[in-house]
Phi, psi and omega in degrees: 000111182276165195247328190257138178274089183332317204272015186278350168327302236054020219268175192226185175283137195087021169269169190220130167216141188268144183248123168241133205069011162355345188044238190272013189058033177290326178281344172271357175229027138297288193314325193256029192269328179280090222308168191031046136277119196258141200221121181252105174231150216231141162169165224257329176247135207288001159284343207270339202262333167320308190283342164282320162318300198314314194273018164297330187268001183256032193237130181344182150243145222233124190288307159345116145327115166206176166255137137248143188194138101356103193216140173263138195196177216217089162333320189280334180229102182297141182266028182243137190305152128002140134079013143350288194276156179244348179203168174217137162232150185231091178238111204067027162252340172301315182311343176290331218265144151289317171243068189271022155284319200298336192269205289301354167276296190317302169327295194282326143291329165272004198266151169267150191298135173101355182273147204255157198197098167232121161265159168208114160245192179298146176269127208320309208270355173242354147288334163278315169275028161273303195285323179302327149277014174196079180290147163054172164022097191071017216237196191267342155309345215218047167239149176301155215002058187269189199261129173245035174177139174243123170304109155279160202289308174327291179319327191276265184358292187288343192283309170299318174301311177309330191315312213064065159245178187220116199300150193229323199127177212185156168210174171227170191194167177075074163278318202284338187299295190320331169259006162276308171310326141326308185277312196277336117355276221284322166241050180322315162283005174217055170310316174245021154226019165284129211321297183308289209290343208275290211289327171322319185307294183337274185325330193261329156303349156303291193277341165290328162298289171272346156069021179321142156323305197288322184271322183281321158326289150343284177310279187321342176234010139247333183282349162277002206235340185237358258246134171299326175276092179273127195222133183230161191233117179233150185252145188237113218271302180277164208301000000 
């Protein structure tokens, strides 16, 4: 289930677009369903890119020519030339960072002017009532390379903007997430085995897997009011 809404990119065949934090590679292996799209996705751990490489092979086959490729990297030093992407997506990774202006000047150096830049981090208010239900020490906050900061959408918005880029619009997504994070917060010491988060777990892999009407539906009149997720969509206006 992706968070950034591909087709707001814009992209056509022969682009070339970066996933910075890729994880496991779900947006990269969105992307790459998109014939003659060339897709690059970049993170420093290297078990999540094996499993994102691995899951290339349970994915159709795509009449395009293109590269998808896996790659280890530094949000702070991109391994890349200057104007490289025609797009960037960053999804749940700024909130990682300590120092996320410098990786938005990297950003904002490989994208080519005219080029698209979708972030997405937790959406603030129901992120703040992640860390308040699992507070302090060891708490949801206080985990390794856990989120060391909640965005308000404005800060992120203008930040990206000084960059030189020109805000495009925004959605929020995943509503249904957002109270499993809750549950599992709110039973923080037995986060991944108390009976309520295990079956919650269930269900939102059920809806991810079967894609039922009644949960998309769902998702849909909750994720703008509720939404785990913020996605903002930029354009990069200088040179």
């Amino acid at each position: 289930m992706l968070t950034v809404r591909l087709e707001k990119l814009g992209l056509k065949p022969g682009d070339w677009v970066l996933d910075l934090g890729c994880g496991e590679g779900r947006h990269v292996h969105g992307l790459h369903m998109l014939d003659g799209v060339n897709v690059v996705g970049l993170d420093l751990d290297i078990p999540s890119l094996i499993k994102g490489r691995d899951g290339m092979d349970f994915l159709p086959p795509t009449s395009g020519a293109a590269l998808t490729a896996f790659v280890s990297g530094d949000a702070y030093r991109l391994p890349f030339p200057d104007k490289a992407f025609d797009a960037v997506i960053c999804s749940e990774v700024l909130e990682h960072l300590i120092d996320y202006e410098t990786a938005l000047g990297e950003i904002a150096r490989v994208l080519k002017p005219g080029g698209r830049f979708a972030p997405t981090v937790p959406t603030a208010w129901p992120e703040r009532l992640c860390w308040a239900l699992a507070p302090g020490e060891g708490g949801y906050a206080d985990q390794p390379g856990g989120h060391v900061r909640i965005f308000k959408e404005a800060v992120l918005r203008d930040r990206v903007v000084a960059e030189g880029f020109a805000y495009g619009g925004k959605h929020h997504a995943h509503g249904l997430h957002a109270p499993y994070w809750w549950l599992k917060c709110a039973l923080w010491a037995r986060r991944d085995d108390h009976p309520l988060v295990v079956l919650y777990h269930r269900f939102l892999v059920w809806d991810l897997m079967e894609k039922p009407v009644v949960t998309r539906v769902l998702d849909d009149i909750t994720s703008p009011f509720m939404g785990k997720s913020l996605a903002l969509y930029f354009r990069k206006v200088s040179a």
